[in-house]
C-alpha positions in Angstrom: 10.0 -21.4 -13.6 10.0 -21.2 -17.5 12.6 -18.4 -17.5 15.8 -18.3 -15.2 14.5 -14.3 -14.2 11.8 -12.6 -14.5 13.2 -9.1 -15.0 16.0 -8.3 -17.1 16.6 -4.6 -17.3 17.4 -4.4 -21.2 14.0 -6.2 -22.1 13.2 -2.3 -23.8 10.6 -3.7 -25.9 6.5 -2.5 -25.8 4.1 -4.2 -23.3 1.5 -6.0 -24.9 -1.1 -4.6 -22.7 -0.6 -1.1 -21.8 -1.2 1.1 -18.5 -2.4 4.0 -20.2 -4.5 1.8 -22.6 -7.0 1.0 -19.7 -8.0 4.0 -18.4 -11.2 5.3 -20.7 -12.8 7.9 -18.6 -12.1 12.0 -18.8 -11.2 11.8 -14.9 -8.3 14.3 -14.7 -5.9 12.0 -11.8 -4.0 14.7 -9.4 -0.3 14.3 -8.3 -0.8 12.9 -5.4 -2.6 9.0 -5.5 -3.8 7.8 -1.8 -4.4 4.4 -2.2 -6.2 2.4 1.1 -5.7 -1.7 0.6 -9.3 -2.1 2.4 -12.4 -2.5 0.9 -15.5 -0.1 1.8 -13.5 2.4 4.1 -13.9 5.1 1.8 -18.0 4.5 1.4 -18.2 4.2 5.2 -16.1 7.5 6.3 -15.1 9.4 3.6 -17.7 12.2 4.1 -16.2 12.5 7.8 -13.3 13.6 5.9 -14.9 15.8 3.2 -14.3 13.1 0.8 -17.0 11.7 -2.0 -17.0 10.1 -4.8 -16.8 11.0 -8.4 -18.5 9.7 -11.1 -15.8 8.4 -12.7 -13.9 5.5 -11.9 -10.3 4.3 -12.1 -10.4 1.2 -14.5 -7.3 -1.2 -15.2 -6.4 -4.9 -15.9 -7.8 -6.3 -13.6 -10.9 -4.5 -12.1 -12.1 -1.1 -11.1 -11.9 0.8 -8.1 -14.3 3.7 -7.4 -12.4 7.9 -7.1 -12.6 10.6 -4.4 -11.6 13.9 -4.1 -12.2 16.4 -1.6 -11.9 20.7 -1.1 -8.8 19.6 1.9 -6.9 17.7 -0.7 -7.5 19.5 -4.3 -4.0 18.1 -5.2 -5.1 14.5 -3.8 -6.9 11.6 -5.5 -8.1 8.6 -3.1 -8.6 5.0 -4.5 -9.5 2.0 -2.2 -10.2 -1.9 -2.5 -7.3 -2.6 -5.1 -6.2 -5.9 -2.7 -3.6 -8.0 -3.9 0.0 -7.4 -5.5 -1.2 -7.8 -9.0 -3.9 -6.2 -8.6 -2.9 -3.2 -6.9 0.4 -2.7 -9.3 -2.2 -2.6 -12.0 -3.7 -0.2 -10.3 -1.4 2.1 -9.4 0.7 1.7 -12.7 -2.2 2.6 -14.6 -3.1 5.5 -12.5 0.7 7.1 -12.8 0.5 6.2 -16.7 -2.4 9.4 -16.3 -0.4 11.4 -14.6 0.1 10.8 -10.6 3.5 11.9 -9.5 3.7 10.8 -6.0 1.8 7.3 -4.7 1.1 7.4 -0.9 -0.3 4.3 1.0 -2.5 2.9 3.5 -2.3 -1.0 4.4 -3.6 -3.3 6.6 -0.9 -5.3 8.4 -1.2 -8.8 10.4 0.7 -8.3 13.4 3.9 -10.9 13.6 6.1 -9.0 16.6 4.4 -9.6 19.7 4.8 -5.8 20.5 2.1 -4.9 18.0 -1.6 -4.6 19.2 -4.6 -3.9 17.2 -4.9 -0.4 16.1 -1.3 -0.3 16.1 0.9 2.5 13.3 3.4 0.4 11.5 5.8 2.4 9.1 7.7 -0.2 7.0 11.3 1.0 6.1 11.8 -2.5 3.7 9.6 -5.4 2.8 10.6 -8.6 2.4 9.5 -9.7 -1.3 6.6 -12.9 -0.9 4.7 -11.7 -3.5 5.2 -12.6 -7.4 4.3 -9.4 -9.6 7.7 -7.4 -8.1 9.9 -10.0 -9.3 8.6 -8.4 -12.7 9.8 -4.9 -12.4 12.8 -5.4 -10.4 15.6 -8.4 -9.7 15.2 -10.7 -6.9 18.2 -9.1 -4.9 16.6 -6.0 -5.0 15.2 -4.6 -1.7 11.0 -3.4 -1.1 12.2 0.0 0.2 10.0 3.6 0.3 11.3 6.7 -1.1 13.8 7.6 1.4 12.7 10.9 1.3 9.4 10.4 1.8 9.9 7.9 4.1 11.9 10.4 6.6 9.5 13.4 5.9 6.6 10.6 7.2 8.3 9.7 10.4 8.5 13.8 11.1 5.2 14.6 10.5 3.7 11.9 12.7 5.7 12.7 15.5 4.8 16.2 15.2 1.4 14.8 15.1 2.1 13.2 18.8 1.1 9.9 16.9 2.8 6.8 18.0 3.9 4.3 15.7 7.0 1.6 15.2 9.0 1.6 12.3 9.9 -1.9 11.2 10.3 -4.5 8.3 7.3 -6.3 6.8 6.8 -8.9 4.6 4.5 -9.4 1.5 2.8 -12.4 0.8 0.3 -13.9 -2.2 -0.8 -16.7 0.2 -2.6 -16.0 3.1 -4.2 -19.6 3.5 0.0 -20.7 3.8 0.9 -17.9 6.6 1.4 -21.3 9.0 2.6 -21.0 12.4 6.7 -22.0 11.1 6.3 -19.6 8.5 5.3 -16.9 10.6 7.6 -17.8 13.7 10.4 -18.0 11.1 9.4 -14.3 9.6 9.6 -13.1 13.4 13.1 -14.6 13.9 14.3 -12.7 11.7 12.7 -9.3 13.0 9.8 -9.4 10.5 7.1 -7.3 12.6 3.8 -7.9 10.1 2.7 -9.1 7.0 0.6 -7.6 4.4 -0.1 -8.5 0.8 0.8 -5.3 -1.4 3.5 -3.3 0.0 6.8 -5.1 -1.4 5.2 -5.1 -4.7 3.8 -1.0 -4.5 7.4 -0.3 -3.6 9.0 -1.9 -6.4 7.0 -0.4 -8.7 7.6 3.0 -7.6 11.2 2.1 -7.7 10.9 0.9 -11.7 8.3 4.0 -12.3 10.9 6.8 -10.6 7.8 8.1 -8.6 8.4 8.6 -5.0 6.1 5.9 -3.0 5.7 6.0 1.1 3.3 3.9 3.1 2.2 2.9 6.5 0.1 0.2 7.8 -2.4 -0.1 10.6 -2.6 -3.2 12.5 -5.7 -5.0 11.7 -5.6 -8.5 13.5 -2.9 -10.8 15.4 -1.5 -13.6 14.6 -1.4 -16.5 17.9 1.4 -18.5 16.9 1.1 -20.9 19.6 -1.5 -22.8 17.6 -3.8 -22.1 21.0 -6.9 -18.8 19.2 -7.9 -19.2 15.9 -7.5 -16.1 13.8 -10.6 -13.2 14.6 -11.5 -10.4 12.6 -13.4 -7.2 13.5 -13.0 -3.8 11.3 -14.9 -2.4 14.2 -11.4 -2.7 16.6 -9.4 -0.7 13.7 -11.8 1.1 11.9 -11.3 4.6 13.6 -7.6 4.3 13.4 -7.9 3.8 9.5 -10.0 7.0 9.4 -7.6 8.6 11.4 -4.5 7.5 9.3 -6.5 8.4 6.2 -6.5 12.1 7.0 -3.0 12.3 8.5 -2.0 10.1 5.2 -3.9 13.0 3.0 -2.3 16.1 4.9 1.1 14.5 4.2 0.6 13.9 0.7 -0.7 17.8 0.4 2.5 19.0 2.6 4.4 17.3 -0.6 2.9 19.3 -2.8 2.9 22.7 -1.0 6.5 22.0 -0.7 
């Protein structure tokens, strides 16, 4: 490393590169951001859900990622296809630099508890930090965790929903290509239940921003550890549930702002 940390919390000076430098469009953002880690989910069912796209599109460091809205959700803008810590944070970041107040989440999750199946609703209450960008907004000690909130008000309204789901610890990584079987047997020894790429590092910027961040995941493959199936994957298996999860996900966010 060329620095002993990568945060210090009285570096107060300006950002060379700016969040609310990036954004160049007249797109008015609403309070509440849904933000799906999945590429072409939107495209594919968003009209099932009254969604479409707007002509404008969030831009940042980093890439672009195409807007929805909808009548359901006038409060609600949906973003998807932002994969990867760094380039979701800049994503996000530059989306609350606009004017989003509350940042709500959809993930995919690789199942690492052998209780999780395919389809499964995973709610992580901390994520273990495998990723680099947090380690820039927040020091190493300091624990991936929702807005508690948020995260309390989620587990209600699913369950008033009669949807099942497991709440649970996760883990982040930047390097899916090392997710060997020791690394991953170690991550379920200590009661990790999935890993994902985005979640520790959306967290910690929420924490560093002050705006109130909750997500959940949807399982979207498993993981053999015994060395025995190669890794398979097939949207078709998950693809409803993500629709599903979408709405419920978009309902929530608008009982946040009705309340």
């Amino acid at each position: 490393m060329s620095r002993n940390q990568w945060f210090t919390s009285d570096d107060d000076s300006k950002s060379v590169i700016r969040p609310e430098h990036q954004q160049n469009s007249e797109y008015q953002y609403k309070k509440n951001l849904v933000v799906i880690f999945a590429t072409n989910m939107l495209s594919d069912f968003g009209s099932d859900l009254g969604l479409s796209k707007t002509p404008y599109k969030l831009r940042f460091f980093g890439g672009e990622s195409d807007i929805y809205e909808g009548v359901l959700f006038p409060d609600t803008t949906f973003i998807e296809g932002t994969i990867s810590a760094p380039i979701g944070v800049s994503a996000v970041e530059t989306a609350v630099s606009n004017g989003v107040k509350r940042v709500f989440v959809l993930g995919l999750i690789g199942a690492v508890a052998e209780s999780l199946r395919l389809g499964s609703i995973v709610i992580p209450q901390q994520c273990e930090r495998e990723e680099g960008t947090s380690y820039h907004y927040a020091s190493g000690d300091l624990p991936a965790t929702p807005d508690q909130s948020l995260f309390a008000d989620l587990c209600q309204f699913l369950s008033a929903a009669d949807i099942k789901y497991q709440v649970g610890n996760t883990v982040s990584t930047d390097a899916p290509y090392r997710q060997t079987i020791a690394t991953e047997l170690e991550w379920r020894k200590k009661g990790l239940v999935g890993v994902d790429m985005e979640m520790s590092a959306i967290f910690t910027l929420g924490r560093y921003l002050n705006v109130p961040t909750v997500g959940l995941f949807v399982v979207s493959d498993a993981h053999d550890l015994t060395g025995d199936q190669e890794w398979e994957w097939d949207r078709s298996i998950f693809r409803d549930t993500v629709k599903q999860m979408t709405m419920q996900l978009a309902q929530f966010a608008s009982n946040q702002v009705a309340n």
